[in-house]
MOPAC internal coordinates of N, CA, C and O (Angstrom, degrees):
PM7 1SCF
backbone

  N    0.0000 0     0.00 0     0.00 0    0    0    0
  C    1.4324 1     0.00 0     0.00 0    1    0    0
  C    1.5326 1   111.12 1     0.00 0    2    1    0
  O    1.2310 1   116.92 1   165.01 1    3    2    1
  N    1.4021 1   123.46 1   -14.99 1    3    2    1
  C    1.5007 1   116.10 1   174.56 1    5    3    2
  C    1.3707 1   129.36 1   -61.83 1    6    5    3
  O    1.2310 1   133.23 1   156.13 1    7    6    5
  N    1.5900 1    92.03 1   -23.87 1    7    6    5
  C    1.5542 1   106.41 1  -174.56 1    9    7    6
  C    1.5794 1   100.47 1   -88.68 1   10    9    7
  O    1.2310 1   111.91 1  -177.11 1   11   10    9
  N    1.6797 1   132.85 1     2.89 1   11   10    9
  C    0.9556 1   108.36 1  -162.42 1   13   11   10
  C    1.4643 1   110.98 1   -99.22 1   14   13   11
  O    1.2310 1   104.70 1   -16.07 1   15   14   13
  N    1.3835 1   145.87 1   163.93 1   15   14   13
  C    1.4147 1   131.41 1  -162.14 1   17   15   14
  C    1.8538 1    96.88 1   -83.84 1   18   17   15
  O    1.2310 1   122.84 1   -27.59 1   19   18   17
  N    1.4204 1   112.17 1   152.41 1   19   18   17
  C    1.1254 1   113.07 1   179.18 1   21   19   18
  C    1.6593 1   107.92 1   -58.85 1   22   21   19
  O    1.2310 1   112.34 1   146.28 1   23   22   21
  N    1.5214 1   132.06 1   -33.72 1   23   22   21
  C    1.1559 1   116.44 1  -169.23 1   25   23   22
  C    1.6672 1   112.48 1   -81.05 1   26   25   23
  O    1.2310 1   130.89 1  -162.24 1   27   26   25
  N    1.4651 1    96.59 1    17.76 1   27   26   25
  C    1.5754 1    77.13 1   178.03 1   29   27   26
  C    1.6782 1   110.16 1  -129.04 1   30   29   27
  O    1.2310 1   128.57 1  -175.33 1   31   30   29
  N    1.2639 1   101.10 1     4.67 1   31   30   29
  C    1.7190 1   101.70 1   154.77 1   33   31   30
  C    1.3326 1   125.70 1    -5.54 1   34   33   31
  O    1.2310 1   104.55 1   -56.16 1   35   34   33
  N    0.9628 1   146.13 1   123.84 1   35   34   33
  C    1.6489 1   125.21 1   159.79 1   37   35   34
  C    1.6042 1   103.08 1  -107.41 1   38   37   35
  O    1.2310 1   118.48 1    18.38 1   39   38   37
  N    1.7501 1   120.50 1  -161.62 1   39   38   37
  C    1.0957 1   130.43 1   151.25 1   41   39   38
  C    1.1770 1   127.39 1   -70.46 1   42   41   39
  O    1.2310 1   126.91 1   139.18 1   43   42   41
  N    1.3863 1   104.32 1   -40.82 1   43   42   41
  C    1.5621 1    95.13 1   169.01 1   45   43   42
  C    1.3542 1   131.01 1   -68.59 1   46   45   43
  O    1.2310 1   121.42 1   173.64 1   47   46   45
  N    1.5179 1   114.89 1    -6.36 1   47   46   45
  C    1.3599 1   115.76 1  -176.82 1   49   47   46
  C    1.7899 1   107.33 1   -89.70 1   50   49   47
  O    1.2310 1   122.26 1   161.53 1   51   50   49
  N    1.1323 1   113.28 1   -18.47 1   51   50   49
  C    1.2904 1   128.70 1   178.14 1   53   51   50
  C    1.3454 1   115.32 1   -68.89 1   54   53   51
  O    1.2310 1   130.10 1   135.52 1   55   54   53
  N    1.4709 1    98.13 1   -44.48 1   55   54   53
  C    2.0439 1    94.97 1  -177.34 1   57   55   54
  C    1.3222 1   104.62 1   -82.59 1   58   57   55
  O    1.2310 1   128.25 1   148.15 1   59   58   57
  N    1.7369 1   101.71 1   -31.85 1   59   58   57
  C    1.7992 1    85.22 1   161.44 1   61   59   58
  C    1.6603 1   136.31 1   -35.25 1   62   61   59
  O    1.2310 1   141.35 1   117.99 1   63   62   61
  N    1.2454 1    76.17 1   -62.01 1   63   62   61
  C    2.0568 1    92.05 1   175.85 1   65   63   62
  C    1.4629 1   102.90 1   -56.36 1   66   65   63
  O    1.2310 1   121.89 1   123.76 1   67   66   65
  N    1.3142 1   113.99 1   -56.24 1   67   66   65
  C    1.6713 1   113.86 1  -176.24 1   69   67   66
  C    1.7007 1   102.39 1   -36.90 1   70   69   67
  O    1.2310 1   118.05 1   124.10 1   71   70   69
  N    0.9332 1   121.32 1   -55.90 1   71   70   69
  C    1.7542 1   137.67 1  -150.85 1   73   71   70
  C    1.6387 1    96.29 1   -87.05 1   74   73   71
  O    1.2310 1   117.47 1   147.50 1   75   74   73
  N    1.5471 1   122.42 1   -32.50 1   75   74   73
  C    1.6923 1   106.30 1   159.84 1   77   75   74
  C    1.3427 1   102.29 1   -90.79 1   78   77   75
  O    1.2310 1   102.54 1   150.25 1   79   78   77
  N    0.9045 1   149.59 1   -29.75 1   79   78   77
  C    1.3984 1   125.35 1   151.56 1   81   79   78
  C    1.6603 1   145.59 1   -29.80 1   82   81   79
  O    1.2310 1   128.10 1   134.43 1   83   82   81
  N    1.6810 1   102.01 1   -45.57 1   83   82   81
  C    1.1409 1   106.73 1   145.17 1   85   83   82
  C    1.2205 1   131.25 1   -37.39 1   86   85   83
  O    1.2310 1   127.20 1   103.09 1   87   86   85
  N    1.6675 1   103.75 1   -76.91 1   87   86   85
  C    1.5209 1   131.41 1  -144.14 1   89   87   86
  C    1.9834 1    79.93 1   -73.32 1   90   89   87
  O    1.2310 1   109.48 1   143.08 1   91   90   89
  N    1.2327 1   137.33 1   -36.92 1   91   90   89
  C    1.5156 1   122.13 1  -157.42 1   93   91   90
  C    1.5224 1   105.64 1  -117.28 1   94   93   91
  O    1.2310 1   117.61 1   169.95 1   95   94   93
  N    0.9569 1   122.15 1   -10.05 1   95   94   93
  C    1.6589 1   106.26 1  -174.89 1   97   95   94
  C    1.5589 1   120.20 1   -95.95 1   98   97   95
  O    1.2310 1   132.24 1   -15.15 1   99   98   97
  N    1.6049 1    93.96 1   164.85 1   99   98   97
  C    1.7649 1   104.86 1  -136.13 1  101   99   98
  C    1.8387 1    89.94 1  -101.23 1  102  101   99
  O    1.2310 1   119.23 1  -161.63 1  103  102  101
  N    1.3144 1   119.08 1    18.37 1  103  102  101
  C    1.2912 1   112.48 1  -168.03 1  105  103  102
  C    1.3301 1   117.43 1  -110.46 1  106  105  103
  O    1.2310 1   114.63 1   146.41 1  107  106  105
  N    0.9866 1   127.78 1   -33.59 1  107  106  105
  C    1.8221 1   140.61 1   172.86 1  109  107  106
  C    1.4173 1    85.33 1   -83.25 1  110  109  107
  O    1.2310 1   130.38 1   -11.60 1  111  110  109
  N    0.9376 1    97.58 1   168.40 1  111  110  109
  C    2.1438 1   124.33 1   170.27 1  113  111  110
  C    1.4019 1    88.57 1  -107.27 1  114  113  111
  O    1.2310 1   121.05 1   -60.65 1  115  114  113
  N    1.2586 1   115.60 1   119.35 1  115  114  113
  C    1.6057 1   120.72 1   167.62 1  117  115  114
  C    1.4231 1   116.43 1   -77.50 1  118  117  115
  O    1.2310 1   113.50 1   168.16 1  119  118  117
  N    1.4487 1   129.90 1   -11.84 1  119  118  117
  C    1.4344 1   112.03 1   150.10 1  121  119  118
  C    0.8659 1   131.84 1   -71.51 1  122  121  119
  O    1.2310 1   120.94 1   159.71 1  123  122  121
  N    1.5991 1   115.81 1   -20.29 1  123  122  121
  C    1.6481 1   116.01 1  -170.78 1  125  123  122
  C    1.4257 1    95.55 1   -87.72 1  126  125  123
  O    1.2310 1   110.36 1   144.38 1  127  126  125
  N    1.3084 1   135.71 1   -35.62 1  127  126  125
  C    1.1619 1   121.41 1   170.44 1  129  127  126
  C    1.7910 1   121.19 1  -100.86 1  130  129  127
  O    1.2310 1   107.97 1  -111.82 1  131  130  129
  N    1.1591 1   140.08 1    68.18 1  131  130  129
  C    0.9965 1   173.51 1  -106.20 1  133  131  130
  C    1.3683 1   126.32 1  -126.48 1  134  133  131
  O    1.2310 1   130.89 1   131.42 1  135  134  133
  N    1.3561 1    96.59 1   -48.58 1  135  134  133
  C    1.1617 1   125.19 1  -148.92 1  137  135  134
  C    1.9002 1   104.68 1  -111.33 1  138  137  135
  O    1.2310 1   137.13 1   123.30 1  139  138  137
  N    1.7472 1    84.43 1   -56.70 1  139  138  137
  C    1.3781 1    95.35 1  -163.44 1  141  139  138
  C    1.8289 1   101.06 1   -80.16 1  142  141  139
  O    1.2310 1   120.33 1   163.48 1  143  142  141
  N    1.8723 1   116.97 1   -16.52 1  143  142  141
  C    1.3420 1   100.50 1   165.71 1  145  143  142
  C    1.3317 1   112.57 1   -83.02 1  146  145  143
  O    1.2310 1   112.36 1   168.30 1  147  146  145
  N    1.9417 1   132.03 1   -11.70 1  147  146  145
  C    1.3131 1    95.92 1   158.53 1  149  147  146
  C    1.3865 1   135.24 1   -99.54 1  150  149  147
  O    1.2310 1   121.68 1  -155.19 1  151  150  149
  N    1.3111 1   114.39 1    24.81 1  151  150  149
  C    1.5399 1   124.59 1   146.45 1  153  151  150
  C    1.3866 1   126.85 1   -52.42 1  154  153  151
  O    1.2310 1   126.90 1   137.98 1  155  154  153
  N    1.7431 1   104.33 1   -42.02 1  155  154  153
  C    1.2604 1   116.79 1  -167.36 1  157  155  154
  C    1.8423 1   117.97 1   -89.05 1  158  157  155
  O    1.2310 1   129.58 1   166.30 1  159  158  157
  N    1.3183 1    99.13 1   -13.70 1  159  158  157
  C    1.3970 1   125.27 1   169.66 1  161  159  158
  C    1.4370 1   124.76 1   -56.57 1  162  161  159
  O    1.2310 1   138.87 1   122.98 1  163  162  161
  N    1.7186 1    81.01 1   -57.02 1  163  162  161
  C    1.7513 1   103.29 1   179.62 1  165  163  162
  C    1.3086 1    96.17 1   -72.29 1  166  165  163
  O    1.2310 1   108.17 1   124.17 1  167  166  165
  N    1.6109 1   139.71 1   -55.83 1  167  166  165
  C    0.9855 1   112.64 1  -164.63 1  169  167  166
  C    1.4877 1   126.37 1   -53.66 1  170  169  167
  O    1.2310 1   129.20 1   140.16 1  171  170  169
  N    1.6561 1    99.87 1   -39.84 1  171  170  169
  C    1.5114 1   120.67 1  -172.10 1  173  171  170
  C    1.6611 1   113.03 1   -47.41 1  174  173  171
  O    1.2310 1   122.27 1   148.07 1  175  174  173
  N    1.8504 1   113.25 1   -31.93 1  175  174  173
  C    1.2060 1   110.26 1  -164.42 1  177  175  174
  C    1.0470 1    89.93 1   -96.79 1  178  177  175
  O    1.2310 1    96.55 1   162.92 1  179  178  177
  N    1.1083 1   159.07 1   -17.08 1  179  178  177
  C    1.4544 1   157.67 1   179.42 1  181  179  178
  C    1.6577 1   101.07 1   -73.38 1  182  181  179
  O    1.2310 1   114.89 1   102.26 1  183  182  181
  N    0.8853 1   127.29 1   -77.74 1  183  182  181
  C    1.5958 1   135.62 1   166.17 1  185  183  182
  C    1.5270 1   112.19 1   -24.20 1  186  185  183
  O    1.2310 1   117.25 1   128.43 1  187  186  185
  N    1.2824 1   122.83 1   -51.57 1  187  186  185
  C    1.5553 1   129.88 1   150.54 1  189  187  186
  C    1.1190 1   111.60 1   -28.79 1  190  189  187
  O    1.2310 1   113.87 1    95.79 1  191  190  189
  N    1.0302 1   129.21 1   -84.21 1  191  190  189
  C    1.5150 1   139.80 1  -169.26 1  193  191  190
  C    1.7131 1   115.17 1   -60.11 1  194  193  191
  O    1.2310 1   123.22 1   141.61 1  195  194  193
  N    1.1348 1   111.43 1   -38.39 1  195  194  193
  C    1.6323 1   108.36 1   177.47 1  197  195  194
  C    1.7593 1   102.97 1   -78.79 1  198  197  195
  O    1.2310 1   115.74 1   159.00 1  199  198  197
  N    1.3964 1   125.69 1   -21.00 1  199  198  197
  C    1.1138 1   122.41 1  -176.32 1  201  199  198
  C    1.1893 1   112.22 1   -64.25 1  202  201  199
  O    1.2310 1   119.09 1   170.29 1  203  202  201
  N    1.0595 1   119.33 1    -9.71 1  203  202  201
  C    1.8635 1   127.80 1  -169.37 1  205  203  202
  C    1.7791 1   105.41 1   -96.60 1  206  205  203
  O    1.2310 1   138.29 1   149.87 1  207  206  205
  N    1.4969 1    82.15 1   -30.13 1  207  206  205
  C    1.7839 1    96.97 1  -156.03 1  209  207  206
  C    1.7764 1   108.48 1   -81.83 1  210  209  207
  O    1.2310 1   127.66 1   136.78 1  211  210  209
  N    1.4081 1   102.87 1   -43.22 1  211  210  209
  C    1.5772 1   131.26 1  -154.17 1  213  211  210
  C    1.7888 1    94.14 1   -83.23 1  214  213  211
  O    1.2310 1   130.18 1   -33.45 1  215  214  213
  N    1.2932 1    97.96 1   146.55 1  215  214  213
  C    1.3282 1   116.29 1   135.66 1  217  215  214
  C    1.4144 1   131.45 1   -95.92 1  218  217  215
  O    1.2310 1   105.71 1   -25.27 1  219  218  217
  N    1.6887 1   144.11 1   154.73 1  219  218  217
  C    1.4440 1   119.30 1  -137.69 1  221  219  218
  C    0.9229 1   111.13 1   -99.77 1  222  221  219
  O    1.2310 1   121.98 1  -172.48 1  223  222  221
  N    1.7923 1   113.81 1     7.52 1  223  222  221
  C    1.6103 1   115.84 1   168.43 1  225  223  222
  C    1.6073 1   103.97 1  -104.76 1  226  225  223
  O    1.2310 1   118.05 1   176.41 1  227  226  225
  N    1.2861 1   121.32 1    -3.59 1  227  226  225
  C    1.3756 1   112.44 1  -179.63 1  229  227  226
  C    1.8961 1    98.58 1   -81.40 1  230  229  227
  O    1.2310 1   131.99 1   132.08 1  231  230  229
  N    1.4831 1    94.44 1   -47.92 1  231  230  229
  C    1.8355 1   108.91 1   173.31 1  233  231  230
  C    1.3757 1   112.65 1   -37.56 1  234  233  231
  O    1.2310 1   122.33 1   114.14 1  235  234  233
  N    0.9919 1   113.15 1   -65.86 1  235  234  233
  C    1.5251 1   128.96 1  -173.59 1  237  235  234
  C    1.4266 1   125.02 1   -55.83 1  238  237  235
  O    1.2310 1   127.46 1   138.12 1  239  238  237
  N    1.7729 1   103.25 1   -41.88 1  239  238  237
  C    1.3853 1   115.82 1   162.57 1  241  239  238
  C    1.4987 1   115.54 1   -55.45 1  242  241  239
  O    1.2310 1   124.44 1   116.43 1  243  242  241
  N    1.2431 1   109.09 1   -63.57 1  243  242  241
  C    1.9297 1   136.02 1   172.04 1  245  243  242
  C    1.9888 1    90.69 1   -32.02 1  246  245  243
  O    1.2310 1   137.98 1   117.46 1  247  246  245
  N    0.9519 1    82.76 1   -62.54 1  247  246  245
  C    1.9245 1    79.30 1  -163.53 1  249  247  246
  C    1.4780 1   119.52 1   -77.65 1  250  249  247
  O    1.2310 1   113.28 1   165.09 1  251  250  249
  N    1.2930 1   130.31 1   -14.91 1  251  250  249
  C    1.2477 1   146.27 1  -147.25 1  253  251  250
  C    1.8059 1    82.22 1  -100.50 1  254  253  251
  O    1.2310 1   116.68 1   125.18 1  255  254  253
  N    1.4552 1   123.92 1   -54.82 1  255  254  253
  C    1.9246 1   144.59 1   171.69 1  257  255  254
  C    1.2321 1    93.21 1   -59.43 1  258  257  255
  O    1.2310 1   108.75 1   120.76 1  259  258  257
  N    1.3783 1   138.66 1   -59.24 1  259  258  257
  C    1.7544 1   107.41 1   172.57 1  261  259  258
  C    1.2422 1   125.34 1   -75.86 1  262  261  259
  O    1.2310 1   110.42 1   155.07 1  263  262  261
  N    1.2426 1   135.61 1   -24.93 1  263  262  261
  C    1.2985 1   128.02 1   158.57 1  265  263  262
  C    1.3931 1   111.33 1   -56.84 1  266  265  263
  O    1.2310 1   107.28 1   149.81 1  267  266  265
  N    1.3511 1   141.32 1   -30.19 1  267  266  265
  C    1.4120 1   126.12 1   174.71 1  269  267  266
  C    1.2424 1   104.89 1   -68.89 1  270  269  267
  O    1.2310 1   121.13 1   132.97 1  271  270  269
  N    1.4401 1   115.45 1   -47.03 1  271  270  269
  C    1.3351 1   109.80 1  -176.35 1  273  271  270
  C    1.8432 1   133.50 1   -43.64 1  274  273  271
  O    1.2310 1   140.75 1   125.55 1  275  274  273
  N    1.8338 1    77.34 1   -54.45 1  275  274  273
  C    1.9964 1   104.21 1  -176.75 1  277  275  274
  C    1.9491 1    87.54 1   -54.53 1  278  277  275
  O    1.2310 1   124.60 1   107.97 1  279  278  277
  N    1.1819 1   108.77 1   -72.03 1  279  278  277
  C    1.7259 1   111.88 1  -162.98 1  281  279  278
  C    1.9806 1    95.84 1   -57.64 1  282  281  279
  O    1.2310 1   107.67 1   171.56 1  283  282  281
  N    1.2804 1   140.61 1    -8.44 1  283  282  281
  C    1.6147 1   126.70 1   136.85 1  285  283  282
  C    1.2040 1   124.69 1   -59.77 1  286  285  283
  O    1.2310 1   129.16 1   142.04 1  287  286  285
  N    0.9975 1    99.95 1   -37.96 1  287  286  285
  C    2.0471 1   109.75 1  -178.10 1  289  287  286
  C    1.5772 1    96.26 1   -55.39 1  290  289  287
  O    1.2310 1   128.41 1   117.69 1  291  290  289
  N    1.5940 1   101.40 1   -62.31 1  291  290  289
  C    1.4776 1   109.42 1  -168.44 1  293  291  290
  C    1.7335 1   117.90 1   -45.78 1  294  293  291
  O    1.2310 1   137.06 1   140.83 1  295  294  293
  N    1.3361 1    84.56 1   -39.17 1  295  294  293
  C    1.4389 1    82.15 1  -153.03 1  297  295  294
  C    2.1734 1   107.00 1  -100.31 1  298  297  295
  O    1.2310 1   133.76 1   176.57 1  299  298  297
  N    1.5936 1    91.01 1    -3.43 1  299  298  297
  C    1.6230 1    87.96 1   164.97 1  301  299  298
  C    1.5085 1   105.10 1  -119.07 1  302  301  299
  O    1.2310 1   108.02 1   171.22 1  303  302  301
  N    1.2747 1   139.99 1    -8.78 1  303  302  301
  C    1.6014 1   129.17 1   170.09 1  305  303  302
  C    1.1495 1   102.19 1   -83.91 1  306  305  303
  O    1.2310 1   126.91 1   -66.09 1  307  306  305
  N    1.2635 1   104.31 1   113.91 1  307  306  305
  C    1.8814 1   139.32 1   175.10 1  309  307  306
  C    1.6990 1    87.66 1   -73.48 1  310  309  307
  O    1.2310 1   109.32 1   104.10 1  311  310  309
  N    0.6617 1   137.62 1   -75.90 1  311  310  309
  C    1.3859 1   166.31 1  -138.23 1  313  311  310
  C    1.7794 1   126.31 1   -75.92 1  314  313  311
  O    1.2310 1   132.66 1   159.99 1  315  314  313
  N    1.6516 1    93.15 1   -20.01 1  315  314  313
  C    1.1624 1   102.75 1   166.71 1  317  315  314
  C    1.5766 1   134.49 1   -91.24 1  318  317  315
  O    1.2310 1   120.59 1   -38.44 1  319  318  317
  N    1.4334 1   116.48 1   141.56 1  319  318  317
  C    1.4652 1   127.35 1  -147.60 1  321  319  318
  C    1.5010 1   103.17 1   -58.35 1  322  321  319
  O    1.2310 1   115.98 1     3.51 1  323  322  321
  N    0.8411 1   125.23 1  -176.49 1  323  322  321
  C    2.0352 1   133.87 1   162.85 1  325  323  322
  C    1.5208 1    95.19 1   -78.15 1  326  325  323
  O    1.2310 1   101.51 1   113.10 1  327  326  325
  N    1.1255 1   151.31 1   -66.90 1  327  326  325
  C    1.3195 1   153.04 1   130.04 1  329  327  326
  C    1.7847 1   110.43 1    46.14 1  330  329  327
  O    1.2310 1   135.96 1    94.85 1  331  330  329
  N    1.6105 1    86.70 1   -85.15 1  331  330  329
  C    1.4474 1   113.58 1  -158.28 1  333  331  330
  C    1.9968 1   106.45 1   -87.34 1  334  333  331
  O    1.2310 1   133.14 1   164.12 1  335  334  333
  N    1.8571 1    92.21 1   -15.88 1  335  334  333
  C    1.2643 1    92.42 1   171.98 1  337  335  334
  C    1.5452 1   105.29 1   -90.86 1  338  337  335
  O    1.2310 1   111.31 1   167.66 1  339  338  337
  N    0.9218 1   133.97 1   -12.34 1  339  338  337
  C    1.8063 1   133.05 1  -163.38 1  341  339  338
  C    1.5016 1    89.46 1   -88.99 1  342  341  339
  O    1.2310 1   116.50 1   151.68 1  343  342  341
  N    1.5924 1   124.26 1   -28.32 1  343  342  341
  C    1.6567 1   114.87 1  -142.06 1  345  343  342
  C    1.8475 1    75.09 1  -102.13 1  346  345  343
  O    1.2310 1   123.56 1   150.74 1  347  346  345
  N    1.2043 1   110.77 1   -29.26 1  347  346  345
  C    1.6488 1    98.22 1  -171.42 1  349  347  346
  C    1.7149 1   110.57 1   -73.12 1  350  349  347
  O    1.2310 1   124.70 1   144.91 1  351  350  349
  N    1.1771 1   108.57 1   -35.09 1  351  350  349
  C    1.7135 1   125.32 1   164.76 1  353  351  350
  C    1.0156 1   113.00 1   -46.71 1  354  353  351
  O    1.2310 1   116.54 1   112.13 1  355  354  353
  N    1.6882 1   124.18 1   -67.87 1  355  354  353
  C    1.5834 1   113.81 1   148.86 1  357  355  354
  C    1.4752 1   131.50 1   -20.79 1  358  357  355
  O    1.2310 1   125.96 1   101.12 1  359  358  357
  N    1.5441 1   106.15 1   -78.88 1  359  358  357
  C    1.3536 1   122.67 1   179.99 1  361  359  358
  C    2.2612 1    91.76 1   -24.28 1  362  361  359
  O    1.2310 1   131.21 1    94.28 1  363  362  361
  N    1.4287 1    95.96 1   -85.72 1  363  362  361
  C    1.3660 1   115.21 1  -165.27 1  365  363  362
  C    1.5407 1   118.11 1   -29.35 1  366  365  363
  O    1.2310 1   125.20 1   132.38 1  367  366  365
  N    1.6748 1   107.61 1   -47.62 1  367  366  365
  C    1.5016 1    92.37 1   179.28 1  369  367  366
  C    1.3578 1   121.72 1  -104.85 1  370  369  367
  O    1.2310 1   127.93 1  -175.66 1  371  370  369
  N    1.4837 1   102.33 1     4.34 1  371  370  369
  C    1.7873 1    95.09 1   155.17 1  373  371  370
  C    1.9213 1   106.20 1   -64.91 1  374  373  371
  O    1.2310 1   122.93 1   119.44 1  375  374  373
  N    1.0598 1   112.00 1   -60.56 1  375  374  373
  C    1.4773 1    99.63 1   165.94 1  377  375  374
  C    1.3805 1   134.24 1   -20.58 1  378  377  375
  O    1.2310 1   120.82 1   107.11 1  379  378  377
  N    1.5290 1   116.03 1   -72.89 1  379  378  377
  C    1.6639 1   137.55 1   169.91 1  381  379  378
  C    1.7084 1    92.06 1   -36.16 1  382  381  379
  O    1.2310 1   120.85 1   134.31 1  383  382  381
  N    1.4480 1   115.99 1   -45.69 1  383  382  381
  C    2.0836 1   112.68 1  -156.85 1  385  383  382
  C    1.3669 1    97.95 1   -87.63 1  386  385  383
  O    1.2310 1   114.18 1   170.05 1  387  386  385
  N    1.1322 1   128.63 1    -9.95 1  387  386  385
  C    1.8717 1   126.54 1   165.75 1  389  387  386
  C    1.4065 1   101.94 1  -108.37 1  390  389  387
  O    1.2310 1   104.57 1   170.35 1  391  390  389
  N    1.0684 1   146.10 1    -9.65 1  391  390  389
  C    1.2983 1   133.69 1   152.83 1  393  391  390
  C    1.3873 1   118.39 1   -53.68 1  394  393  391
  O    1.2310 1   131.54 1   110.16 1  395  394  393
  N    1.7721 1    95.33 1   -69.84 1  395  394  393
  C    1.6203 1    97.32 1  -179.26 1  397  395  394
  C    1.6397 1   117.51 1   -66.73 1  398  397  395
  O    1.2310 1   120.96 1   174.19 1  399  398  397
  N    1.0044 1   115.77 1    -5.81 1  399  398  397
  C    1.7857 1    98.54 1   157.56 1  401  399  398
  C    1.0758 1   109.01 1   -93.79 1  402  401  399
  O    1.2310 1   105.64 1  -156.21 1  403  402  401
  N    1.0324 1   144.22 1    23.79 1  403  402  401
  C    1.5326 1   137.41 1   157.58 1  405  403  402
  C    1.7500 1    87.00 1  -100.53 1  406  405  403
  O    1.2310 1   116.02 1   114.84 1  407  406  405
  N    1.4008 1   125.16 1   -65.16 1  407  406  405
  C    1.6620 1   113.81 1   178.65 1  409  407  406
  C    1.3053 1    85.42 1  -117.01 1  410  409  407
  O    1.2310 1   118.34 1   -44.77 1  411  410  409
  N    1.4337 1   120.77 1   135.23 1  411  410  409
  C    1.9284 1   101.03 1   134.38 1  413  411  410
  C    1.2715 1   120.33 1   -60.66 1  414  413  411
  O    1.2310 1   110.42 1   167.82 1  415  414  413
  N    1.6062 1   135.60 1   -12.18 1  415  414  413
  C    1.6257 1    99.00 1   154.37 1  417  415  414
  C    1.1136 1   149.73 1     5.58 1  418  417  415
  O    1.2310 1   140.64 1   100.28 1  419  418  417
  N    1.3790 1    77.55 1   -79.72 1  419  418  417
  C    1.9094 1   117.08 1  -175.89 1  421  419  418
  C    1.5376 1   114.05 1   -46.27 1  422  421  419
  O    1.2310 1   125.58 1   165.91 1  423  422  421
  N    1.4730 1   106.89 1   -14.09 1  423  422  421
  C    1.7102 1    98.48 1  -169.42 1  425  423  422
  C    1.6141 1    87.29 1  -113.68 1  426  425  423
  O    1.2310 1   115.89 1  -140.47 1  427  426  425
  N    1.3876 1   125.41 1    39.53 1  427  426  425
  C    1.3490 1   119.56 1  -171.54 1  429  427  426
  C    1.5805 1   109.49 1  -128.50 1  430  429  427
  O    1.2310 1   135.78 1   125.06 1  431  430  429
  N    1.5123 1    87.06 1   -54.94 1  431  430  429
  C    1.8148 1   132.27 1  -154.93 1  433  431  430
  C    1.3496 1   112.62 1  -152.00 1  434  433  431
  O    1.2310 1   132.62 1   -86.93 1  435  434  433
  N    1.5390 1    93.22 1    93.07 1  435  434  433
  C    1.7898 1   115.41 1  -171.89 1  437  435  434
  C    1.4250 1   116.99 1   -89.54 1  438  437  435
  O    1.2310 1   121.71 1   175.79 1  439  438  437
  N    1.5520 1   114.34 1    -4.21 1  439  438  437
  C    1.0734 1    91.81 1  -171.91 1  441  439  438
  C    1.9095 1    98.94 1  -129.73 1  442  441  439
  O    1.2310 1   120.10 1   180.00 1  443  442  441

């Protein structure tokens, strides 16, 4: 991708980078964050795959209904571990960071 011209970036080349970024950089402690990069993983590969599939109001709709959902989970499972809450935190704002490059809205006003 270095060689590629800036105007031809896409999204998918972005979560790419997002996702070696994760998986290689020397700056977070990857145990301490663990959890919440494989939230952000899963989301990332999921987002991959509908990007091919979706149109950007079908996308947007699709993701906008699991984020209400994930932030219900959050906010009514008493019960869930630090774990499953760090990986859903992940999950969630890899979502919110491909939303808002389609609008920054989206990282404002989710619904």
């Amino acid at each position: 991708m270095k060689n590629t011209m800036t105007k031809n970036i896409t999204i998918r080349d972005i979560i790419y980078s997002r996702i070696d970024f994760i998986e290689n950089n020397n700056i977070f402690d990857k145990k301490e964050y663990m959890y919440v990069n494989k939230g952000e993983i899963e989301a990332y590969s999921e987002i991959l795959t509908d990007i091919e599939l979706l149109t950007i109001d079908a996308f947007v709709e699709k993701y906008l209904c699991i984020l209400k959902k994930v932030s219900e989970k959050l906010d009514n499972e008493r019960n869930l571990g630090d774990n499953e809450q760090e990986r859903m935190s992940g999950y969630n704002n890899a979502i919110v960071f491909v939303l808002s490059l389609i609008n920054p809205i989206y990282e404002y006003e989710l619904e």
